[in-house]
TINUKE-524767 format. One record per atom (N, C-alpha, C): residue number from 0; residue in one letter; z, y, x. Coordinates in Angstrom, 3 decimals. Layout:
residues N
<dose->NUM; tiba->A; up->Z; north->Y; east->X>;
...
END
This chain:
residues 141
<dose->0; tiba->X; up->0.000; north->-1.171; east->0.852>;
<dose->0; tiba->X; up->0.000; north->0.000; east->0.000>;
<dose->0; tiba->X; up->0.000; north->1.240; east->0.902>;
<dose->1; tiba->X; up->-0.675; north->2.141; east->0.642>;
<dose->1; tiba->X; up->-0.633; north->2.974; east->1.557>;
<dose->1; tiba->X; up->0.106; north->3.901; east->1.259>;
<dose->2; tiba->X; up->0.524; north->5.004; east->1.781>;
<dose->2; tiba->X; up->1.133; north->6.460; east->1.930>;
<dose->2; tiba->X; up->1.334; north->7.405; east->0.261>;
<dose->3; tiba->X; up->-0.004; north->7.413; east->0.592>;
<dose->3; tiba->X; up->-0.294; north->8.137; east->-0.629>;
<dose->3; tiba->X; up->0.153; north->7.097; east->-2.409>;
<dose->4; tiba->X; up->-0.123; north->6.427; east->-2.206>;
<dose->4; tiba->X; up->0.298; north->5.634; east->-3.855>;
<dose->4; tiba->X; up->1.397; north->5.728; east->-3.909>;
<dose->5; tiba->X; up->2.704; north->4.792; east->-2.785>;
<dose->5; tiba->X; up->3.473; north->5.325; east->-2.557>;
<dose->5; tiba->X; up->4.305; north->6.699; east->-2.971>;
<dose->6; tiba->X; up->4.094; north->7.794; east->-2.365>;
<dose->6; tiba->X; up->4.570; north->8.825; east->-2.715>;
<dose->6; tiba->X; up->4.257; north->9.387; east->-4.410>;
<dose->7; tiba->X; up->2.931; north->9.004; east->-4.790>;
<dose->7; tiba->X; up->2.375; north->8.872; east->-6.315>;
<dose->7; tiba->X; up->3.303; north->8.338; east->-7.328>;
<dose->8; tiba->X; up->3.667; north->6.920; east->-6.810>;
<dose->8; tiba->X; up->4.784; north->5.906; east->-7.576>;
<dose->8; tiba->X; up->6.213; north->6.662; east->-7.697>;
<dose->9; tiba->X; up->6.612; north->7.290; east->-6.584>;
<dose->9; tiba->X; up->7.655; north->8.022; east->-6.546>;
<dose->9; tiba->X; up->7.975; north->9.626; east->-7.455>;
<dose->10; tiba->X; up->6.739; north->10.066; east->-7.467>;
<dose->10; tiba->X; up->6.733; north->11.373; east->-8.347>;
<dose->10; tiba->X; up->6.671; north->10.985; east->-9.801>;
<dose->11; tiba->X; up->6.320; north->9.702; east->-9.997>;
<dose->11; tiba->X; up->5.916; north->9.391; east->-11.615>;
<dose->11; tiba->X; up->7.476; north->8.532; east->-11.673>;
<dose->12; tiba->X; up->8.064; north->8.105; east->-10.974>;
<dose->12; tiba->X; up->9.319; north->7.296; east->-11.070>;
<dose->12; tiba->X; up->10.521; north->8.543; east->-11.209>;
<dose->13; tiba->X; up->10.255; north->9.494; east->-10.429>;
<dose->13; tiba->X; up->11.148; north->10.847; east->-10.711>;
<dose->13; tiba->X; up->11.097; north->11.679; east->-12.302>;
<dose->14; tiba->X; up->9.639; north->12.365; east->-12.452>;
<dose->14; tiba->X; up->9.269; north->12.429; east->-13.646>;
<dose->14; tiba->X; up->10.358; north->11.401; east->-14.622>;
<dose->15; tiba->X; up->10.179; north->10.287; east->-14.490>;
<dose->15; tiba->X; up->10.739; north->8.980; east->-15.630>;
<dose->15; tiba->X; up->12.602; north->9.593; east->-15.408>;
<dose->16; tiba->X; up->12.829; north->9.856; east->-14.821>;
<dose->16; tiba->X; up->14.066; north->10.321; east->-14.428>;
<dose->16; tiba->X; up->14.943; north->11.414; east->-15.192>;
<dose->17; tiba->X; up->13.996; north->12.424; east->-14.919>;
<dose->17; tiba->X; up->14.034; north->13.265; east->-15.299>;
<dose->17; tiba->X; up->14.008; north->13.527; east->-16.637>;
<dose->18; tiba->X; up->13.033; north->13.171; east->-17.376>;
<dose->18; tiba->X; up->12.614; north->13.042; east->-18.635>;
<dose->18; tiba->X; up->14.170; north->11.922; east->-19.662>;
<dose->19; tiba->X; up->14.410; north->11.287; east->-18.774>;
<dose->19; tiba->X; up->15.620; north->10.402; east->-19.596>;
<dose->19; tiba->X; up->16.797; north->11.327; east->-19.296>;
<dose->20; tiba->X; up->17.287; north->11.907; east->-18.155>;
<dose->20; tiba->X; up->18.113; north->12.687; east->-18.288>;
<dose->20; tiba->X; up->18.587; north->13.742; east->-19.372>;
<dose->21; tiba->X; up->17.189; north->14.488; east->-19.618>;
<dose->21; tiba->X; up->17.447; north->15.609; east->-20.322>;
<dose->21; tiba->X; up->17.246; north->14.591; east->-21.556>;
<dose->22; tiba->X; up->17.544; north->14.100; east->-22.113>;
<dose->22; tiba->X; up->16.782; north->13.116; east->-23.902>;
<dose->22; tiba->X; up->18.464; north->13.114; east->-24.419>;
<dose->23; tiba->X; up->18.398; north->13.748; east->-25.791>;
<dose->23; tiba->X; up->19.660; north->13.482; east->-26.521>;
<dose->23; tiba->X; up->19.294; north->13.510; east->-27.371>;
<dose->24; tiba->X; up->20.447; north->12.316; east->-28.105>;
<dose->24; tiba->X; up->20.558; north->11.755; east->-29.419>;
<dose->24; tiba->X; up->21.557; north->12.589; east->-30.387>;
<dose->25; tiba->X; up->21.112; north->13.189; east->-31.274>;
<dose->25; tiba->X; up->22.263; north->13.737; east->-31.845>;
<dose->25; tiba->X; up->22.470; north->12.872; east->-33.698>;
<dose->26; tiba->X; up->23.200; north->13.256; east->-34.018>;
<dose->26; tiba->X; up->23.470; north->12.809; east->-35.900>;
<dose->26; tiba->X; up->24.109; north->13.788; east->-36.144>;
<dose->27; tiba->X; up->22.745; north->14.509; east->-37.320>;
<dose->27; tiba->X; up->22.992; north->15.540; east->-38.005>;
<dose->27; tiba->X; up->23.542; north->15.498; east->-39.853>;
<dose->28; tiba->X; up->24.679; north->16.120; east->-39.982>;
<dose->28; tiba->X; up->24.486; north->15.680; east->-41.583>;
<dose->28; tiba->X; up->24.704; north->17.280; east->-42.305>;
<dose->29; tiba->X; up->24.758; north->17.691; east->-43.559>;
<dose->29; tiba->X; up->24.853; north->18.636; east->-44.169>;
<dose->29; tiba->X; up->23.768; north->19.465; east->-44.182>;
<dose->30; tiba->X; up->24.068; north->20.530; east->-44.164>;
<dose->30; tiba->X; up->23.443; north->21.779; east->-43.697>;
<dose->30; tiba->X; up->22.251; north->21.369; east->-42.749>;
<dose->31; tiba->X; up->22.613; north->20.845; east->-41.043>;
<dose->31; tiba->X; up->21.401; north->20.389; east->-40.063>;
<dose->31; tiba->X; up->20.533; north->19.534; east->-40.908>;
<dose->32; tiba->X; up->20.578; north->19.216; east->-41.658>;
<dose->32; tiba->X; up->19.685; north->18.003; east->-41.902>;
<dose->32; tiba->X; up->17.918; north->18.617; east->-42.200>;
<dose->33; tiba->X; up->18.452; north->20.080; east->-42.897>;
<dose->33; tiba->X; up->17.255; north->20.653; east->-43.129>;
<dose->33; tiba->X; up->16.419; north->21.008; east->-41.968>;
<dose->34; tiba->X; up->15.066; north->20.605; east->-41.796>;
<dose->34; tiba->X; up->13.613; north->20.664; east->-40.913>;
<dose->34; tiba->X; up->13.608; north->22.243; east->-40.423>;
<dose->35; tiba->X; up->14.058; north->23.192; east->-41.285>;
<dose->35; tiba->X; up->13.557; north->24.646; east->-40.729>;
<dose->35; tiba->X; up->15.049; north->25.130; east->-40.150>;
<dose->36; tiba->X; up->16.580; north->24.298; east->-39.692>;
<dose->36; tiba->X; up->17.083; north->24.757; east->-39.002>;
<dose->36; tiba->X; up->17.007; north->23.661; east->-37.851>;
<dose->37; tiba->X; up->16.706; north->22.481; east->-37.550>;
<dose->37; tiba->X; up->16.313; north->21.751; east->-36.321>;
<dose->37; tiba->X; up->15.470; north->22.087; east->-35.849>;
<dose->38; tiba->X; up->14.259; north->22.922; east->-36.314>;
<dose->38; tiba->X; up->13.206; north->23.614; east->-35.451>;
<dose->38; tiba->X; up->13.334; north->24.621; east->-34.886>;
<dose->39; tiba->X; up->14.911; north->25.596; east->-35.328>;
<dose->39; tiba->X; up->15.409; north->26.673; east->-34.831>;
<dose->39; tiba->X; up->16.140; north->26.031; east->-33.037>;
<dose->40; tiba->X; up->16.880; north->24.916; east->-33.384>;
<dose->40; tiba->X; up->17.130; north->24.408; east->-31.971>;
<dose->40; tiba->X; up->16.326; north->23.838; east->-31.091>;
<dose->41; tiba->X; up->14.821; north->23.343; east->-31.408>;
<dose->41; tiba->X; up->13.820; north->23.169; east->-30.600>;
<dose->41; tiba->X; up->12.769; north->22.514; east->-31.368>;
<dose->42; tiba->X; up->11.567; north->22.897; east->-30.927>;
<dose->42; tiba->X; up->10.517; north->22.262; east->-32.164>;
<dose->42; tiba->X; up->10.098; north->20.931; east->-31.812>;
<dose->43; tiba->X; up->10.417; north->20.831; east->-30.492>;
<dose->43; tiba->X; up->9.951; north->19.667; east->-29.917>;
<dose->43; tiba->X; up->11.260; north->18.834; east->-29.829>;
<dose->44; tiba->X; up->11.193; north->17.777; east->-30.762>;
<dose->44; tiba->X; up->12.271; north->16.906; east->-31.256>;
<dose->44; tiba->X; up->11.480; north->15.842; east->-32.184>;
<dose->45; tiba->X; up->12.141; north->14.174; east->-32.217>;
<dose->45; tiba->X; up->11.921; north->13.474; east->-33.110>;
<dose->45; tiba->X; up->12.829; north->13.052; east->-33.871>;
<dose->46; tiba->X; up->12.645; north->12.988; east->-35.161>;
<dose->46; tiba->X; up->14.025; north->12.575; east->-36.314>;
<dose->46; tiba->X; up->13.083; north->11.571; east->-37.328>;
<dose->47; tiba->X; up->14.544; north->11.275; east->-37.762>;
<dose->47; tiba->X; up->14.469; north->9.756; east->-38.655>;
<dose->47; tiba->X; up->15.649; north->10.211; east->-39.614>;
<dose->48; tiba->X; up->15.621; north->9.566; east->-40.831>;
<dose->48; tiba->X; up->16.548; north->9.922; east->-41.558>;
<dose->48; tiba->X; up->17.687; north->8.119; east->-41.356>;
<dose->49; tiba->X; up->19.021; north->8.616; east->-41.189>;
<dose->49; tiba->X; up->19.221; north->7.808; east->-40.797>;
<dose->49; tiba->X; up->21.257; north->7.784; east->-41.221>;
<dose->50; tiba->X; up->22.108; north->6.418; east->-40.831>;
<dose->50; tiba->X; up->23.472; north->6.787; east->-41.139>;
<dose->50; tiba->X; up->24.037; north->6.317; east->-40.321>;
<dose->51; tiba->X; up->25.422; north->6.929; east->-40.629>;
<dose->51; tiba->X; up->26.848; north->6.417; east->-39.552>;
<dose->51; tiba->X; up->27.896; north->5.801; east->-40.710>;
<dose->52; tiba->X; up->28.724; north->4.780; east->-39.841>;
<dose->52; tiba->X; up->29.738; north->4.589; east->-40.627>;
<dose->52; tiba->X; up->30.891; north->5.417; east->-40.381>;
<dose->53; tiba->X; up->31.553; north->5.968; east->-41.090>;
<dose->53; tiba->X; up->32.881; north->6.831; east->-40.968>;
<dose->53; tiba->X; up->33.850; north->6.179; east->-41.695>;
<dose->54; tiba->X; up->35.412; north->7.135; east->-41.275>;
<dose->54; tiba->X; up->36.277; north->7.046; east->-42.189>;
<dose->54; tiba->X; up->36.518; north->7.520; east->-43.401>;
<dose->55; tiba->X; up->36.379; north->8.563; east->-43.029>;
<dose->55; tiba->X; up->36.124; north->9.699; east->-44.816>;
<dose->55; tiba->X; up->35.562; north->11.009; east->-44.224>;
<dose->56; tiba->X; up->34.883; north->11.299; east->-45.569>;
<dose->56; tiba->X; up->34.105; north->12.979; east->-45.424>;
<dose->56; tiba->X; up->34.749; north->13.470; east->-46.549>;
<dose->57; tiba->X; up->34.998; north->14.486; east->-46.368>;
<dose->57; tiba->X; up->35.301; north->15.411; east->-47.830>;
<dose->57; tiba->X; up->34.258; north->16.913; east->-47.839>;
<dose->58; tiba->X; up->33.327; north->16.439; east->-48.719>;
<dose->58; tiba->X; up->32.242; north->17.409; east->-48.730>;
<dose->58; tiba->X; up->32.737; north->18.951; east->-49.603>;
<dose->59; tiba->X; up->33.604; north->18.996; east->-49.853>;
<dose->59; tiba->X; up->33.679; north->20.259; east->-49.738>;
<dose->59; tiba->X; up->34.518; north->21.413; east->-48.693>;
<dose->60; tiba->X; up->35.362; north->21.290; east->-47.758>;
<dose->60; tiba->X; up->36.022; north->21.230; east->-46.600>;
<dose->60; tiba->X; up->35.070; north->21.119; east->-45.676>;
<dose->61; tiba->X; up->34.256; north->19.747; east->-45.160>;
<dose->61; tiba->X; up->33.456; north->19.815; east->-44.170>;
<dose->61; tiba->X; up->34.159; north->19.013; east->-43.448>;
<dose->62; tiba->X; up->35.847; north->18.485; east->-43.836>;
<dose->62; tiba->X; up->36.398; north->17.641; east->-42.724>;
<dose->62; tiba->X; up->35.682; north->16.372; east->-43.307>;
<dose->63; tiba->X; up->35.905; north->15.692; east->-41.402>;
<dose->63; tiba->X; up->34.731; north->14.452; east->-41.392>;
<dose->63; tiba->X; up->36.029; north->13.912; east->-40.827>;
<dose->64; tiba->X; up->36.364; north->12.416; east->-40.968>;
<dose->64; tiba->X; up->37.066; north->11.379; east->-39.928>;
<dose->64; tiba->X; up->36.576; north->10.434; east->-39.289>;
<dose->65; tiba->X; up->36.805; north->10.069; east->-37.852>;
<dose->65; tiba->X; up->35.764; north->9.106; east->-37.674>;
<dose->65; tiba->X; up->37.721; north->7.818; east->-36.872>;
<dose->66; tiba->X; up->37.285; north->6.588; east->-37.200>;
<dose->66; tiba->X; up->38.602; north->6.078; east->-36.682>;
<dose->66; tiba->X; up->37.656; north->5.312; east->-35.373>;
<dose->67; tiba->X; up->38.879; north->5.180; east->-34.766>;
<dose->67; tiba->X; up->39.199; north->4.383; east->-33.409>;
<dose->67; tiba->X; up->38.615; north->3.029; east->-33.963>;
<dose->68; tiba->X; up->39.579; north->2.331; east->-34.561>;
<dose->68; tiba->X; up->39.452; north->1.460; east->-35.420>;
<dose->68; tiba->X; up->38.137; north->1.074; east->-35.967>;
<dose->69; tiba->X; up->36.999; north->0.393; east->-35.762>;
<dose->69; tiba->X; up->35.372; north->0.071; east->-36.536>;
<dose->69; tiba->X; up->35.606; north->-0.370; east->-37.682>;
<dose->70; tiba->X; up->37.140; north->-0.778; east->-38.212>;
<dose->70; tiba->X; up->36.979; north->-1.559; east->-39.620>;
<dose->70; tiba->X; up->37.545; north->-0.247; east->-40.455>;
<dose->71; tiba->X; up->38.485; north->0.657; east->-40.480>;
<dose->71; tiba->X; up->37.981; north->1.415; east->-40.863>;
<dose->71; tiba->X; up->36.917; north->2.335; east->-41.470>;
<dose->72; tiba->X; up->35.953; north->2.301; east->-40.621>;
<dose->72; tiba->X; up->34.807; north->2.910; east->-41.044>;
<dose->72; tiba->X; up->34.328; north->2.324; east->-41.491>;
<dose->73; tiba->X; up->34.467; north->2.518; east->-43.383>;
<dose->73; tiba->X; up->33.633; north->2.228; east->-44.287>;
<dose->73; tiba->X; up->33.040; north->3.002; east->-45.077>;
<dose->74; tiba->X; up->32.668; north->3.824; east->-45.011>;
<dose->74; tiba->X; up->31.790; north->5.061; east->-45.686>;
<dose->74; tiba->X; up->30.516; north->5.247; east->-44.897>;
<dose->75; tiba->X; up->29.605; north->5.149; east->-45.952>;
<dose->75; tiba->X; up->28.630; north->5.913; east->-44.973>;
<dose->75; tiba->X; up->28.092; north->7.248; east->-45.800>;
<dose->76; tiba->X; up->27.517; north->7.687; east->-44.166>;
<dose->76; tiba->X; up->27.541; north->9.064; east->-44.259>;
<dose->76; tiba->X; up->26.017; north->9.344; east->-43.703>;
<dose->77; tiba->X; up->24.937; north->9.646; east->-44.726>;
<dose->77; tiba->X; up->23.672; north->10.003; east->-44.219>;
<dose->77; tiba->X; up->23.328; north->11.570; east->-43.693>;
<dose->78; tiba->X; up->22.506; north->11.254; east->-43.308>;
<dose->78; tiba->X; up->21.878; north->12.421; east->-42.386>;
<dose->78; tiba->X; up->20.708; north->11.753; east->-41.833>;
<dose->79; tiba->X; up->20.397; north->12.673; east->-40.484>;
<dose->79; tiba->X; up->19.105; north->12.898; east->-39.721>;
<dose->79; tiba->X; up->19.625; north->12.683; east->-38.080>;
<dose->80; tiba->X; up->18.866; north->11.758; east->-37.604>;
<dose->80; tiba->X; up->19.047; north->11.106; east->-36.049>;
<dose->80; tiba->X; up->17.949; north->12.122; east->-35.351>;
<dose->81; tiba->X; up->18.046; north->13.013; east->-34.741>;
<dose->81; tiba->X; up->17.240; north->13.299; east->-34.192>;
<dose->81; tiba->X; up->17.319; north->13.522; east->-33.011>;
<dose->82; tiba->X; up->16.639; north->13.406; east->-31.907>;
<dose->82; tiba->X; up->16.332; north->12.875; east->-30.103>;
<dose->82; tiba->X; up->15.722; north->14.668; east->-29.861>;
<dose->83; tiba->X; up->16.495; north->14.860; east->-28.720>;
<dose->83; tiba->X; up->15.522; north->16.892; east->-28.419>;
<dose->83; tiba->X; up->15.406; north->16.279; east->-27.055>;
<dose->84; tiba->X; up->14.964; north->16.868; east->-26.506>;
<dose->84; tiba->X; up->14.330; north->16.680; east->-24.860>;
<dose->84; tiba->X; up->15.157; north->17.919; east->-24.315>;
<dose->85; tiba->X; up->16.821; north->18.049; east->-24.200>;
<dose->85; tiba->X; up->17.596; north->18.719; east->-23.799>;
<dose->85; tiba->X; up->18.481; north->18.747; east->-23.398>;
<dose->86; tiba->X; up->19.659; north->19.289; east->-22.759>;
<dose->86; tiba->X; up->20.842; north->19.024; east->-22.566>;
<dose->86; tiba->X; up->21.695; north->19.218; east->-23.631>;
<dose->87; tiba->X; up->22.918; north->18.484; east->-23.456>;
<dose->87; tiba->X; up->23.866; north->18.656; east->-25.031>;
<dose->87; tiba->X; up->24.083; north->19.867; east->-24.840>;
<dose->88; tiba->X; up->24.600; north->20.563; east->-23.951>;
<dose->88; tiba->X; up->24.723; north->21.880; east->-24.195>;
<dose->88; tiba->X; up->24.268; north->22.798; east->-24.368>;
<dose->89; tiba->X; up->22.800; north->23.041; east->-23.846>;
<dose->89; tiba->X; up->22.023; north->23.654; east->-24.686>;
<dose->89; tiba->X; up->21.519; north->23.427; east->-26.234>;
<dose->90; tiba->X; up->21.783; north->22.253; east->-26.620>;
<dose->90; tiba->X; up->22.050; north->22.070; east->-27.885>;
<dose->90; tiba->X; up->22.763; north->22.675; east->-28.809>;
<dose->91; tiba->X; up->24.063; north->22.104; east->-28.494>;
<dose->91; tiba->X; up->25.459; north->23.102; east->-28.514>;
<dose->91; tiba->X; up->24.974; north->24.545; east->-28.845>;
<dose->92; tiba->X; up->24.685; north->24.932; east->-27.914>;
<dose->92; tiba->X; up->24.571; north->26.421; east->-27.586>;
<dose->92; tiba->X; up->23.476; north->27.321; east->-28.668>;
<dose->93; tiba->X; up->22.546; north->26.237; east->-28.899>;
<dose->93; tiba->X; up->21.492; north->26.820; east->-30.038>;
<dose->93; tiba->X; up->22.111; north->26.380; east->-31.125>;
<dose->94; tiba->X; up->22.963; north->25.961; east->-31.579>;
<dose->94; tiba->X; up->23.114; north->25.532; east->-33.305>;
<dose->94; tiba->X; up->23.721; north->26.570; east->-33.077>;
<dose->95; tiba->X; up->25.409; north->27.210; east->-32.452>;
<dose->95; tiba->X; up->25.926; north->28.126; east->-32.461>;
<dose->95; tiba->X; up->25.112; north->29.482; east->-32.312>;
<dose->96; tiba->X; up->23.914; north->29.632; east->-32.240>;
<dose->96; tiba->X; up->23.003; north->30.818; east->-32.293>;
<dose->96; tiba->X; up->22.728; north->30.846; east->-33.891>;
<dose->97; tiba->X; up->22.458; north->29.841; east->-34.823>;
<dose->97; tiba->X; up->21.964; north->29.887; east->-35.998>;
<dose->97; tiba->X; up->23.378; north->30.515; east->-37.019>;
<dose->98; tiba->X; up->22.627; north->31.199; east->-37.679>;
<dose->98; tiba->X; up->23.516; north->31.483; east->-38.531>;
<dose->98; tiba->X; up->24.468; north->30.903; east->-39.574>;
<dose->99; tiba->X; up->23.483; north->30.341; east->-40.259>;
<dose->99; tiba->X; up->23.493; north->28.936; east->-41.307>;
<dose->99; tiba->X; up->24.545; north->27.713; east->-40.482>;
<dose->100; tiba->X; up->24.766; north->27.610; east->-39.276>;
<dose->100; tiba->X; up->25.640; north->26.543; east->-38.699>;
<dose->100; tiba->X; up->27.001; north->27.299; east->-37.866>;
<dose->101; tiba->X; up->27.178; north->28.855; east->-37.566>;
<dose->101; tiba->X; up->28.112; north->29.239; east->-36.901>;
<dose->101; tiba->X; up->29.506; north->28.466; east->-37.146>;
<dose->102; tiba->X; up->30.347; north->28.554; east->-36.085>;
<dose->102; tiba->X; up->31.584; north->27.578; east->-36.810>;
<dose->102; tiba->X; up->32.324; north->28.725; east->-37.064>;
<dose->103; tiba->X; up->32.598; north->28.799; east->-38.515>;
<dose->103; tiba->X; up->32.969; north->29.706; east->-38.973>;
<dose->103; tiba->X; up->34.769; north->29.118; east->-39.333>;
<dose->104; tiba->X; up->35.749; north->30.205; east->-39.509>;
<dose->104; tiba->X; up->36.944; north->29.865; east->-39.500>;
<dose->104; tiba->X; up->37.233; north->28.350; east->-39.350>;
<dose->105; tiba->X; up->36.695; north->27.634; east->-38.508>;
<dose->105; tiba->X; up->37.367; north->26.748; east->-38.054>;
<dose->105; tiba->X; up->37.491; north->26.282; east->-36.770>;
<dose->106; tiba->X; up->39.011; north->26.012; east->-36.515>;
<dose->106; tiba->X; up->39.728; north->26.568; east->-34.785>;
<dose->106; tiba->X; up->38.986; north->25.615; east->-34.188>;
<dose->107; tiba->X; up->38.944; north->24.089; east->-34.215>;
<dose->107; tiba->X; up->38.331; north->23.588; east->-33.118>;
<dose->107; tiba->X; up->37.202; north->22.063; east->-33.907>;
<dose->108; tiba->X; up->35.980; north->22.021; east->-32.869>;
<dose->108; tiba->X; up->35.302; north->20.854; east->-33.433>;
<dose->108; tiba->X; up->35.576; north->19.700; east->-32.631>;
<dose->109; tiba->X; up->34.856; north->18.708; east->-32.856>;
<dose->109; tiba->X; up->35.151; north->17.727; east->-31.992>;
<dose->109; tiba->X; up->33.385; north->17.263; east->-31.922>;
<dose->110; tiba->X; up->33.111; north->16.443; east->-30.606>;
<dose->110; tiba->X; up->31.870; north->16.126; east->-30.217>;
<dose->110; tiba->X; up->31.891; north->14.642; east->-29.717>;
<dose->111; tiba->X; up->31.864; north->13.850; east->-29.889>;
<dose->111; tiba->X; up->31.673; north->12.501; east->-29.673>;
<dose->111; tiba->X; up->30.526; north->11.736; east->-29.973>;
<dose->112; tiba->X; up->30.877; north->10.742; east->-29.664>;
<dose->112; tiba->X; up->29.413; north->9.659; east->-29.362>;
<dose->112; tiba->X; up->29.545; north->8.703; east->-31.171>;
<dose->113; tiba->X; up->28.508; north->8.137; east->-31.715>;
<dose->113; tiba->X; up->29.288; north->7.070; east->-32.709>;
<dose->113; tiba->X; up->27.904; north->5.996; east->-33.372>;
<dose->114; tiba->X; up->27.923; north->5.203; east->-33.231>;
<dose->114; tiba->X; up->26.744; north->4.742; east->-33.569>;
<dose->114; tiba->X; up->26.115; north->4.911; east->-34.836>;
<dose->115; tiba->X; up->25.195; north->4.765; east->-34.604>;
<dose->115; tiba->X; up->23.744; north->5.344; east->-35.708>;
<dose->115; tiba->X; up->22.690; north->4.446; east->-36.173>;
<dose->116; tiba->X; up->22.160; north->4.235; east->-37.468>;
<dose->116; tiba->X; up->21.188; north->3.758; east->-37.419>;
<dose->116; tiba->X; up->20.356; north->4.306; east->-38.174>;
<dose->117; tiba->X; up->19.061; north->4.006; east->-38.004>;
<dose->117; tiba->X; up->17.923; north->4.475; east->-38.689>;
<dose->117; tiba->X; up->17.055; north->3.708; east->-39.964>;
<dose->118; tiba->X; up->17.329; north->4.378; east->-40.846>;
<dose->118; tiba->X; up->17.031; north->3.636; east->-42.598>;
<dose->118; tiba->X; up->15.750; north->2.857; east->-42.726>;
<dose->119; tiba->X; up->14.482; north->3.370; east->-41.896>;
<dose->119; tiba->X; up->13.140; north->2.773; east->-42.304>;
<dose->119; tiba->X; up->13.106; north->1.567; east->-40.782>;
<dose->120; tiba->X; up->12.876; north->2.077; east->-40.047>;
<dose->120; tiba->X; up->13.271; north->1.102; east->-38.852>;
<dose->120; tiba->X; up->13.836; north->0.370; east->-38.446>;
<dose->121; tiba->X; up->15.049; north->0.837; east->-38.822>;
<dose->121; tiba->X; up->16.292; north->-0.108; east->-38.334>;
<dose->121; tiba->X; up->16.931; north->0.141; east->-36.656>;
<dose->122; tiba->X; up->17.364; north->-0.506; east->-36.531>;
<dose->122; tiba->X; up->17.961; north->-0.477; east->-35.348>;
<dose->122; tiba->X; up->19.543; north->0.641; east->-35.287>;
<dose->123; tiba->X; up->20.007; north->-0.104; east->-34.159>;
<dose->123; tiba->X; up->21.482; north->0.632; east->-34.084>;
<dose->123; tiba->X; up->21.326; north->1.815; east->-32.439>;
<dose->124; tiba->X; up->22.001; north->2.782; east->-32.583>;
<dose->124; tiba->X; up->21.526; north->3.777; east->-31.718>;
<dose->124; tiba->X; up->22.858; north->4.029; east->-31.281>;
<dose->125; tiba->X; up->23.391; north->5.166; east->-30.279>;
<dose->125; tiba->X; up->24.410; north->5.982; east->-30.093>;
<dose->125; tiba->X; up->23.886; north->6.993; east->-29.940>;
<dose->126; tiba->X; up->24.465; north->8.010; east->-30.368>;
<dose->126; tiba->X; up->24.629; north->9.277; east->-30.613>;
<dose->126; tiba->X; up->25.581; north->10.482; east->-30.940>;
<dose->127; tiba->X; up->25.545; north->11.740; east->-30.304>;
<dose->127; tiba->X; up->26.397; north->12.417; east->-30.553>;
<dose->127; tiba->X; up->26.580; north->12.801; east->-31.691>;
<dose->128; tiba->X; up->28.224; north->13.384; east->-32.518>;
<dose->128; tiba->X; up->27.800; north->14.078; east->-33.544>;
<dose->128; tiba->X; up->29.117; north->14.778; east->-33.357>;
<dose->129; tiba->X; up->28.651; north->16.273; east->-34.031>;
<dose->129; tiba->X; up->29.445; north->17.677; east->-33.997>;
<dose->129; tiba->X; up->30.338; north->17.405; east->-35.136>;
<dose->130; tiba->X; up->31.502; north->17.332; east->-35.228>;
<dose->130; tiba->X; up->32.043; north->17.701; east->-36.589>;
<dose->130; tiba->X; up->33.650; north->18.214; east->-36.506>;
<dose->131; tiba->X; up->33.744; north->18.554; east->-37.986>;
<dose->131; tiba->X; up->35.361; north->19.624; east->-37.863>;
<dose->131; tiba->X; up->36.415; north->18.481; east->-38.189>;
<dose->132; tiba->X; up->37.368; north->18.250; east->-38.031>;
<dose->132; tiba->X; up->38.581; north->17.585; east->-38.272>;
<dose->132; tiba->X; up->39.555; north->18.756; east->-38.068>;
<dose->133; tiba->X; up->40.225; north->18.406; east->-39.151>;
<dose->133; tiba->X; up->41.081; north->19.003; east->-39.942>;
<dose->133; tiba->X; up->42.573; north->18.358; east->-39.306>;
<dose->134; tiba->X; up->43.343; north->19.277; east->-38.456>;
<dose->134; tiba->X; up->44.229; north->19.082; east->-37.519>;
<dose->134; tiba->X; up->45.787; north->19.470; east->-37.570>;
<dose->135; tiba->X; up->46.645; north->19.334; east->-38.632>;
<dose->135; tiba->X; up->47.728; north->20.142; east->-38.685>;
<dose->135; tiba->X; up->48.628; north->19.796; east->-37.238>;
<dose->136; tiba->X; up->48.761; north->20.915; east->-36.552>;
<dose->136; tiba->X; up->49.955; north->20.989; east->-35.379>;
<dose->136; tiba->X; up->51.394; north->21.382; east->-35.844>;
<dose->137; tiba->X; up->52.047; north->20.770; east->-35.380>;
<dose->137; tiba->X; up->53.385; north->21.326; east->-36.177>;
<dose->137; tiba->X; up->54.472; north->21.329; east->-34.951>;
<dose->138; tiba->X; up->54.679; north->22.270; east->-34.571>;
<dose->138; tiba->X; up->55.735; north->22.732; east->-33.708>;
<dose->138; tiba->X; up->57.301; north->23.061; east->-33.895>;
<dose->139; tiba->X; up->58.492; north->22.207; east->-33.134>;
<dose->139; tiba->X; up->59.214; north->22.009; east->-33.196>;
<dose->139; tiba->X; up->59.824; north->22.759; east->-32.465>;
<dose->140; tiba->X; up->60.473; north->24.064; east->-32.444>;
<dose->140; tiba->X; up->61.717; north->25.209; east->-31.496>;
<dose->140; tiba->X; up->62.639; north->24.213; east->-30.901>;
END
């Protein structure tokens, strides 16, 4: 093999690198699910409509639970799987630009991984997903 293919094999093996690095999976539900605010975080993205199992959602609150526990999670909770060619944090960083998604009075989210699957296809995925949990702290003098 000579020199040159070589170094060829290596730029297309980097490329491959590269390209998997930046690739995230996210699970969107509510509000994200709609097409004209995922195109606000990048147009170049693929989605599937797709679900997670959870513990409980309470759709009017917005608190989501997800347990430790897999038997727990018996609810499912649909939405949209969609893959951006980005970093999570620039992810992050563009939903919090949209208006329609600001985290509005609520102190903290949580970001974790949770598996996913996709309704017409099938298959089981991991993926991140953004959501609020509802946290009472209670402090003792």
């Amino acid at each position: 093999m000579t020199k040159q293919k070589i170094l060829k094999i290596l730029k297309i093996v980097t490329k491959i690198k590269i390209i998997i690095y930046y690739m995230v999976l996210l699970f969107f539900y509510k509000n994200l699910t709609n097409s004209d605010l995922i195109n606000k975080i990048n147009t170049k993205h693929e989605k599937s409509d797709g679900y997670a199992l959870i513990e409980k959602y309470d759709n009017n609150t917005d608190n989501l639970a997800i347990s430790n526990t897999p038997k727990n999670n018996n609810k499912i909770l649909y939405g949209k799987i969609v893959d951006f060619n980005m970093k999570l944090e620039e992810v992050i960083n563009k939903i919090n630009e949209i208006d329609e998604c600001k985290f509005k009075n609520k102190p903290t989210y949580t970001v974790e991984t949770i598996w996913v699957s996709k309704i017409i296809n099938g298959g089981v995925y991991k993926a991140y997903i953004i959501y609020w949990n509802l946290t009472i702290f209670i402090y003792i003098n």
